[in-house]
N, CA, C and O atoms as CSV, one atom per row, in Angstrom:
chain,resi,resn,atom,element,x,y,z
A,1,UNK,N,N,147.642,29.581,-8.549
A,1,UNK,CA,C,148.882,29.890,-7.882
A,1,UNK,C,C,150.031,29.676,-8.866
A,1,UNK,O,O,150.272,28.559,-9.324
A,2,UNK,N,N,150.720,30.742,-9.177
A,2,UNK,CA,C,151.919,30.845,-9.823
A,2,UNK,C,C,153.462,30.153,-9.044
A,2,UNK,O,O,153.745,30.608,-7.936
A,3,UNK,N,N,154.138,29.376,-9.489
A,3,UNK,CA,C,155.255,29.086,-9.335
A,3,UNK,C,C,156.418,29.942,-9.824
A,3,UNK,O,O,156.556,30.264,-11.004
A,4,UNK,N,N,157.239,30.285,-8.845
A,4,UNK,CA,C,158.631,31.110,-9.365
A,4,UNK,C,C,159.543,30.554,-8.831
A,4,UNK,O,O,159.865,30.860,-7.683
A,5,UNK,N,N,160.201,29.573,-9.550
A,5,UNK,CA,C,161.688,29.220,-9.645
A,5,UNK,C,C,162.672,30.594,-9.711
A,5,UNK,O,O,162.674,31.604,-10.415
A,6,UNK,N,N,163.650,30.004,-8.408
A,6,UNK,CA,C,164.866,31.098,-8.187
A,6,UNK,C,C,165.988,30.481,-8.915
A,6,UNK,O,O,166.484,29.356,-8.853
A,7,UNK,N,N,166.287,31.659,-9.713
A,7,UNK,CA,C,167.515,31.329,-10.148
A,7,UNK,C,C,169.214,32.040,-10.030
A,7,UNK,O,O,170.095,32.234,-10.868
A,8,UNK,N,N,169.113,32.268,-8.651
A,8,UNK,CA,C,170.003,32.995,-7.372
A,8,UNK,C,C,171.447,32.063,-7.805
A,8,UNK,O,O,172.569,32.535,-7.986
A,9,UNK,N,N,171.078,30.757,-7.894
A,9,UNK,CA,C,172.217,29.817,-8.252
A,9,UNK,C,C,172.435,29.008,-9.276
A,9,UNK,O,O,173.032,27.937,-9.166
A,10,UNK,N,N,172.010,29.421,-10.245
A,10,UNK,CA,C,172.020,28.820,-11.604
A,10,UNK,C,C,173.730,28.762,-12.123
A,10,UNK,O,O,174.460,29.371,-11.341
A,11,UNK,N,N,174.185,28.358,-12.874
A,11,UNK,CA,C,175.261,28.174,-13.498
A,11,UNK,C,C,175.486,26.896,-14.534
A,11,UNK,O,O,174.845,25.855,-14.682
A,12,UNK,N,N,176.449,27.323,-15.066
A,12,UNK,CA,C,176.412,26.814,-16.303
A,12,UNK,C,C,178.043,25.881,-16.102
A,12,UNK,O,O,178.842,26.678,-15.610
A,13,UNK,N,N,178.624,24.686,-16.301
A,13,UNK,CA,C,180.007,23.902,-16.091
A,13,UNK,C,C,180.079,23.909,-17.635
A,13,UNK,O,O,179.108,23.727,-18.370
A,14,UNK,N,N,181.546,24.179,-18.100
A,14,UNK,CA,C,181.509,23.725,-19.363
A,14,UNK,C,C,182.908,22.787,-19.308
A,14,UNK,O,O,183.732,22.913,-18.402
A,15,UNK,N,N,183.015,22.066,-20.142
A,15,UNK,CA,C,184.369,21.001,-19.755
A,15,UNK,C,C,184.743,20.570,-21.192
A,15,UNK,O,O,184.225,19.739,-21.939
A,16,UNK,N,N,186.019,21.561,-21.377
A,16,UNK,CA,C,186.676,21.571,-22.303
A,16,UNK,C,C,187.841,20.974,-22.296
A,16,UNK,O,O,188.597,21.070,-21.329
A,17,UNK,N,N,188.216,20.090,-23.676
A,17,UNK,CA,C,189.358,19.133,-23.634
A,17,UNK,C,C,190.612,20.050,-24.394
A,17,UNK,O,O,190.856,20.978,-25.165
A,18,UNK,N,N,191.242,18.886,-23.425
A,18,UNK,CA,C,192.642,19.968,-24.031
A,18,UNK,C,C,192.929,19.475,-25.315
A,18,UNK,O,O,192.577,18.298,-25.395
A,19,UNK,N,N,193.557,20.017,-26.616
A,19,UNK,CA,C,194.026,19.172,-27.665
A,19,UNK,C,C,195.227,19.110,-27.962
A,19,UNK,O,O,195.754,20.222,-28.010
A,20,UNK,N,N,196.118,17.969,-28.262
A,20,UNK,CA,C,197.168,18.391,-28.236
A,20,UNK,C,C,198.154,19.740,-28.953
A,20,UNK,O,O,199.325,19.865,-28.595
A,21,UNK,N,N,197.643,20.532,-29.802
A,21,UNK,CA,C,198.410,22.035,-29.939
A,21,UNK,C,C,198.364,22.773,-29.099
A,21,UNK,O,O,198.996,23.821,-28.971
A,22,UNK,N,N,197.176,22.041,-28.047
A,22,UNK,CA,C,196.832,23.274,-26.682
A,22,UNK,C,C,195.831,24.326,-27.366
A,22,UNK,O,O,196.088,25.497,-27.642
A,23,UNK,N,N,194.492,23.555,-27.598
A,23,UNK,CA,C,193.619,24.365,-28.077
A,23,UNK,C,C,192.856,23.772,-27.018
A,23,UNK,O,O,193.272,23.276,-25.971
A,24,UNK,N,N,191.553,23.906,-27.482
A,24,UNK,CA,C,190.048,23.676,-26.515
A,24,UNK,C,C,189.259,23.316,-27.069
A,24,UNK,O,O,188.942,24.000,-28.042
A,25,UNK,N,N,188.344,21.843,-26.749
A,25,UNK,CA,C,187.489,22.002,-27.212
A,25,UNK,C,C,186.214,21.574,-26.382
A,25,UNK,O,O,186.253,20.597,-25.634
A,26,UNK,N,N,185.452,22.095,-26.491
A,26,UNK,CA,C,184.029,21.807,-25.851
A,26,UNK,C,C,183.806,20.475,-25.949
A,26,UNK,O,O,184.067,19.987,-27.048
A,27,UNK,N,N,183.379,19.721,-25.071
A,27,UNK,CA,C,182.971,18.519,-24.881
A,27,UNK,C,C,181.867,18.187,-24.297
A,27,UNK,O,O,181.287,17.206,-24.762
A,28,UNK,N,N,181.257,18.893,-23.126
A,28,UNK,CA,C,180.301,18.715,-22.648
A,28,UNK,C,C,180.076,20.439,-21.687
A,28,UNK,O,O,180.777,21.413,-21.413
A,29,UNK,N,N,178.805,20.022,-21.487
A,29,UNK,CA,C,178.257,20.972,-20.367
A,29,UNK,C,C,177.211,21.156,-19.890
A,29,UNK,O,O,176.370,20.418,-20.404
A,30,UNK,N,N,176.804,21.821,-19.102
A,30,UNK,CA,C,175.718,20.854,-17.660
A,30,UNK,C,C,175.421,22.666,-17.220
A,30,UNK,O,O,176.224,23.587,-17.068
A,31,UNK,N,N,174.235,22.628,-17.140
A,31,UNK,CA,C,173.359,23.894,-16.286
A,31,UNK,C,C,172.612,23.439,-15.235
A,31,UNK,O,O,171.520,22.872,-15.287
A,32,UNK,N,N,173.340,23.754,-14.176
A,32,UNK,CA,C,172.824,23.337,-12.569
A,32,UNK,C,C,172.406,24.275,-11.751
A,32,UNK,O,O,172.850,25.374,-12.081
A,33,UNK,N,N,171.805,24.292,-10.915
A,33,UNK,CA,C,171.358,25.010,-9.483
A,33,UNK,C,C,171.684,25.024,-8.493
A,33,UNK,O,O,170.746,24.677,-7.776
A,34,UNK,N,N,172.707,25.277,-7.835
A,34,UNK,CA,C,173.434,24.578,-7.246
A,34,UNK,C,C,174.422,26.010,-6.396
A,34,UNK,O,O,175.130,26.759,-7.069
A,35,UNK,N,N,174.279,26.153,-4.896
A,35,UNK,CA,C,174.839,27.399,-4.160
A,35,UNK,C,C,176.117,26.507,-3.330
A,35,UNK,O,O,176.429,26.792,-2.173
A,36,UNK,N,N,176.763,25.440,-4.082
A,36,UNK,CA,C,178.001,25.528,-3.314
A,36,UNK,C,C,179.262,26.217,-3.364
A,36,UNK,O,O,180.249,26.231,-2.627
A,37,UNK,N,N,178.879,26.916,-4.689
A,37,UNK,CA,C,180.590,27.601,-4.770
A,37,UNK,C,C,180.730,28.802,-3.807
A,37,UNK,O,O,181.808,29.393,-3.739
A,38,UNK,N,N,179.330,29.299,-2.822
A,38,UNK,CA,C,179.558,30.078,-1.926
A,38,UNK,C,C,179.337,29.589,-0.889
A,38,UNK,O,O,178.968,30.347,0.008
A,39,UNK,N,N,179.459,28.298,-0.634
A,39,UNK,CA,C,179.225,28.068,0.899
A,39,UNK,C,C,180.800,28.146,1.540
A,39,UNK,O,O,181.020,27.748,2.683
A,40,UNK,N,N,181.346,28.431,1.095
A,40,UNK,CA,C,183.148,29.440,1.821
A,40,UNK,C,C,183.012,30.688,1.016
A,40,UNK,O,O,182.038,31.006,0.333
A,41,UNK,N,N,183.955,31.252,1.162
A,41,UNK,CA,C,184.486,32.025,0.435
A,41,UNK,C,C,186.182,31.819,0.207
A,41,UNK,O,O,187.024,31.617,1.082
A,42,UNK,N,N,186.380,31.941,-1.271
A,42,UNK,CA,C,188.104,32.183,-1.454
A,42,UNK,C,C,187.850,31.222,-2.865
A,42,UNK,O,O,186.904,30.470,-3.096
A,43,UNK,N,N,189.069,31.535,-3.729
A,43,UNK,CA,C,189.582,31.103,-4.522
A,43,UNK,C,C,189.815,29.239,-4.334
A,43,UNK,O,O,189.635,28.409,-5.226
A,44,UNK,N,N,190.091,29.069,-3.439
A,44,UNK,CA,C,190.578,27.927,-3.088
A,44,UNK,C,C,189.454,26.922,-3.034
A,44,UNK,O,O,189.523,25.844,-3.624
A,45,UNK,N,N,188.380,27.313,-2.286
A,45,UNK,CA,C,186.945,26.520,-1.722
A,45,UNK,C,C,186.210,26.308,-3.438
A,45,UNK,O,O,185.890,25.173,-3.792
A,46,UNK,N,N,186.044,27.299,-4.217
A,46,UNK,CA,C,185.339,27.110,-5.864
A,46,UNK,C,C,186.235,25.965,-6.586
A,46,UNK,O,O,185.779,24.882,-6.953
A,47,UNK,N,N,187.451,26.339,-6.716
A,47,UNK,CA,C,188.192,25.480,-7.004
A,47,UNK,C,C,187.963,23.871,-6.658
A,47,UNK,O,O,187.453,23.008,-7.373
A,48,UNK,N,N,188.405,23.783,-5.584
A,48,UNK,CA,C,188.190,22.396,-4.831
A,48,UNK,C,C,187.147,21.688,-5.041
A,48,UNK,O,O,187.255,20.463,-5.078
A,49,UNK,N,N,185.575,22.490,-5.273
A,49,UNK,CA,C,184.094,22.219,-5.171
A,49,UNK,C,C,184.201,22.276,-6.890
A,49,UNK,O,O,183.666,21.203,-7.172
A,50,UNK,N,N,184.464,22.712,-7.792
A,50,UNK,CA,C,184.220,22.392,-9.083
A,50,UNK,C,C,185.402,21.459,-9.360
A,50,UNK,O,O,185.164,21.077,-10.506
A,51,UNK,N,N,186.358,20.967,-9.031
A,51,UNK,CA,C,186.658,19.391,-8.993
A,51,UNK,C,C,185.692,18.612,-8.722
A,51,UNK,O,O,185.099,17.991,-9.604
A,52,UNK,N,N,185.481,18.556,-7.823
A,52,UNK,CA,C,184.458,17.908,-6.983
A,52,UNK,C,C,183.204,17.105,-7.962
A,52,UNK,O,O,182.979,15.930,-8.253
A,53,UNK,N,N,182.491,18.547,-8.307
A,53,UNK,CA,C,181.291,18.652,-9.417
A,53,UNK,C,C,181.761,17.803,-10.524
A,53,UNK,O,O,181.017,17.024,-11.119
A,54,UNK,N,N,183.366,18.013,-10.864
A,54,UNK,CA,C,183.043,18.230,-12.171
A,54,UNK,C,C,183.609,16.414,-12.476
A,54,UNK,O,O,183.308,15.945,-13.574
A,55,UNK,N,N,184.649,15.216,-11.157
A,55,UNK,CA,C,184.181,14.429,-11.012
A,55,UNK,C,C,183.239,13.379,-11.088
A,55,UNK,O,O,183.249,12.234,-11.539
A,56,UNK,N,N,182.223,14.285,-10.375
A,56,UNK,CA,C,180.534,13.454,-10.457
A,56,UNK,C,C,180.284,13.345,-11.654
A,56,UNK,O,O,179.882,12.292,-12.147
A,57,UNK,N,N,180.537,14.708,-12.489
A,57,UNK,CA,C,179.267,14.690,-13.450
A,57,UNK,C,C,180.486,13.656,-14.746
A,57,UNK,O,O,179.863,12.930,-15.520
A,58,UNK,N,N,181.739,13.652,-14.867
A,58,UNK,CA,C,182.599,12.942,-16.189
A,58,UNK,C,C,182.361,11.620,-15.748
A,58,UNK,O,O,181.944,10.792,-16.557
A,59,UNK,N,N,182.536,11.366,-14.769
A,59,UNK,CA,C,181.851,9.549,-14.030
A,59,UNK,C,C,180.436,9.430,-14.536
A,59,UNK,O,O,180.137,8.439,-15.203
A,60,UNK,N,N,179.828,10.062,-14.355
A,60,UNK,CA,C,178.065,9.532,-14.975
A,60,UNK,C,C,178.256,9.885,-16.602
A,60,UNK,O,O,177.533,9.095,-17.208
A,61,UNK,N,N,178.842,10.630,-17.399
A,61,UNK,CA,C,179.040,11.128,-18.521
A,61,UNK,C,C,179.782,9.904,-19.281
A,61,UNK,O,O,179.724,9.737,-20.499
A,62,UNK,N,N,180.305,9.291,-18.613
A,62,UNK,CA,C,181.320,8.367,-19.351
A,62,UNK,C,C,182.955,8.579,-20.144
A,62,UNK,O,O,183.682,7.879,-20.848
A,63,UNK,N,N,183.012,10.191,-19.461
A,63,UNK,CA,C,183.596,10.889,-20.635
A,63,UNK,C,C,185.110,10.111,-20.062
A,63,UNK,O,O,185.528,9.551,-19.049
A,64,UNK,N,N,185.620,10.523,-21.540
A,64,UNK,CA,C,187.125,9.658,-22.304
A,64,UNK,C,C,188.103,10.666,-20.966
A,64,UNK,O,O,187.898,11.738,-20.397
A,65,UNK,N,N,189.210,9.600,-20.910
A,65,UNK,CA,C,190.538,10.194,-20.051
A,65,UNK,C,C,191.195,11.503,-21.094
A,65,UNK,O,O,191.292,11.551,-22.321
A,66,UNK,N,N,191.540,12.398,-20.138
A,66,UNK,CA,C,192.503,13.017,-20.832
A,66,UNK,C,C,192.625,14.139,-20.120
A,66,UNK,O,O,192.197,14.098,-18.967
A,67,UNK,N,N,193.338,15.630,-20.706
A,67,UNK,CA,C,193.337,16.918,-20.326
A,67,UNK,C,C,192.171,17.891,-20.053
A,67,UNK,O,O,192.110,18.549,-21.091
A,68,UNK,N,N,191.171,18.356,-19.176
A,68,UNK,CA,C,189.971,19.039,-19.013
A,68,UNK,C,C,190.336,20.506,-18.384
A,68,UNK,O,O,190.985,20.498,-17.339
A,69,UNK,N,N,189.935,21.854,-18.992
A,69,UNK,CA,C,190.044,22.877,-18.506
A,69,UNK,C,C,188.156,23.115,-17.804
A,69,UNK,O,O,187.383,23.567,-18.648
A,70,UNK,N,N,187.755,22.924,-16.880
A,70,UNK,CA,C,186.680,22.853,-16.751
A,70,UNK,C,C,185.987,24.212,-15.881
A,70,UNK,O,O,186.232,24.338,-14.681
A,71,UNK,N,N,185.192,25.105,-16.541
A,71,UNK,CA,C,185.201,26.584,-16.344
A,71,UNK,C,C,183.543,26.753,-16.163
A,71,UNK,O,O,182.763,26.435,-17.061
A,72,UNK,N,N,183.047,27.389,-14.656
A,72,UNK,CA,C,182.069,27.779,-14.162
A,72,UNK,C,C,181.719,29.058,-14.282
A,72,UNK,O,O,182.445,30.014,-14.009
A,73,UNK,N,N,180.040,29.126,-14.896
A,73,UNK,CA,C,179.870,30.866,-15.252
A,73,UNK,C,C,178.653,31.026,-14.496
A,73,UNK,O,O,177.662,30.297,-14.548
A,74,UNK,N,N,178.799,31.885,-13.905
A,74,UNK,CA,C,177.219,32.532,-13.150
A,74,UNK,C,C,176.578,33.821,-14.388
A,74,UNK,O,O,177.266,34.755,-14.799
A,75,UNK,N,N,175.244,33.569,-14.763
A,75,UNK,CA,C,175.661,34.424,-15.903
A,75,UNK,C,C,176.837,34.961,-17.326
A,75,UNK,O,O,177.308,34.345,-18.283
A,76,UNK,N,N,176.955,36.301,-16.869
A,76,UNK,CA,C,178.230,36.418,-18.141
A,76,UNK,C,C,179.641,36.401,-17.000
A,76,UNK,O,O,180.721,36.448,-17.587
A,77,UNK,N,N,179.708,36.349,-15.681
A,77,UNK,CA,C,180.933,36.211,-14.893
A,77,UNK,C,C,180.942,34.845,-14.578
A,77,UNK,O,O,180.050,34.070,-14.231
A,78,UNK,N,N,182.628,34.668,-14.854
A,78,UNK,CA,C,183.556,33.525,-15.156
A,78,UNK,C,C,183.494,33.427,-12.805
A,78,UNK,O,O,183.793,34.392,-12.102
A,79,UNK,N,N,183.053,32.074,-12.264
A,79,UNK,CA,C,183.069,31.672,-10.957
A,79,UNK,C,C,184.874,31.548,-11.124
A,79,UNK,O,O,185.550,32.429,-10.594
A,80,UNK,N,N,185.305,30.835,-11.601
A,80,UNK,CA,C,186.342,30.333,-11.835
A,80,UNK,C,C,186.798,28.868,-13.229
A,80,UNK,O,O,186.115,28.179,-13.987
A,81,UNK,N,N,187.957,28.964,-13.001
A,81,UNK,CA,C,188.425,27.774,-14.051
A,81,UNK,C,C,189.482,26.913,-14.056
A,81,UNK,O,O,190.523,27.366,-14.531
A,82,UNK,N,N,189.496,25.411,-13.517
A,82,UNK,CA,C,190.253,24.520,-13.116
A,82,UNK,C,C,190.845,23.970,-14.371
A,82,UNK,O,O,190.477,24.192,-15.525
A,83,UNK,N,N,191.747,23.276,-13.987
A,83,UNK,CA,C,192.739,21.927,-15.070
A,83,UNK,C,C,192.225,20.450,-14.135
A,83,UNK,O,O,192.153,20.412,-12.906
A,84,UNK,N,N,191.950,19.460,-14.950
A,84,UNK,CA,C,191.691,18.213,-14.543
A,84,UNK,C,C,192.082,17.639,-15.230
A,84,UNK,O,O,191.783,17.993,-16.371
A,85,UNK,N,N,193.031,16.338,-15.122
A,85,UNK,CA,C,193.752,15.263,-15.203
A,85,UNK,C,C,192.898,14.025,-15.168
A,85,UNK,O,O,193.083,13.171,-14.302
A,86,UNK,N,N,191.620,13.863,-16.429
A,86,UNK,CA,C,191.062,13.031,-15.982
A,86,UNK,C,C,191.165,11.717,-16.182
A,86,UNK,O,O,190.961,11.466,-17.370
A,87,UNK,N,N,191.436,10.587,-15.424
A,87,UNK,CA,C,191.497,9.281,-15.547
A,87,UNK,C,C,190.175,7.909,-15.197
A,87,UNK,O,O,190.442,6.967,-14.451
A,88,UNK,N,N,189.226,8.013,-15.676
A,88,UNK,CA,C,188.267,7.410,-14.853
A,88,UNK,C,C,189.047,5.819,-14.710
A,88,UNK,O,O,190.062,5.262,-15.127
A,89,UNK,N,N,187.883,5.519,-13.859
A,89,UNK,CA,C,187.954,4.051,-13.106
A,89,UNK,C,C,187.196,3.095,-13.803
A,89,UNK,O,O,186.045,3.236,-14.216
A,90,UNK,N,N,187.873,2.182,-13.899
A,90,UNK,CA,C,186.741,1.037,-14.356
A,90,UNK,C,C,186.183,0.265,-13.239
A,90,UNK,O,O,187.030,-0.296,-12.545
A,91,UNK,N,N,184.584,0.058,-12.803
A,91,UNK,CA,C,183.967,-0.516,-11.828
A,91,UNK,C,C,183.564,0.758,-10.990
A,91,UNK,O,O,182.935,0.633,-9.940
């Protein structure tokens, strides 16, 4: 018996730092499975939900405070692409 993994919801987070000239740079990124950016529909609901994501994953990452443009691709189409203000917590 053959196994076939669906990959209906695959995507790729990439989380790029801002630098100060206002360039970009890659810092991290994460390939997940994951069908929440359609459980609404609108601009607003992807948005909100790749905060969300992208939260979880700089808290387990450890990653440094600062400026994050953090941009979701299904394939070669761009889901969308947020600004995050990130400050983690200590504890």
């Amino acid at each position: 018996m053959r196994t076939v993994v669906r990959m209906d919801h695959f995507h790729r987070i990439e989380y790029h730092r801002r630098l100060p000239g206002g360039g970009l740079r890659l810092e991290h990124a994460e390939e997940v499975v994951d069908h929440g950016w359609y459980i609404r529909k609108g601009d607003e609901w992807r948005c909100r939900y790749t905060v969300e994501c992208a939260h979880d994953f700089m808290a387990r990452a450890g990653t440094k405070a600062g400026l994050y443009a953090i941009s979701v691709w299904r394939g070669e189409e761009r889901v969308c692409t947020v600004a995050v203000d990130w400050r983690p917590t200590n504890g």
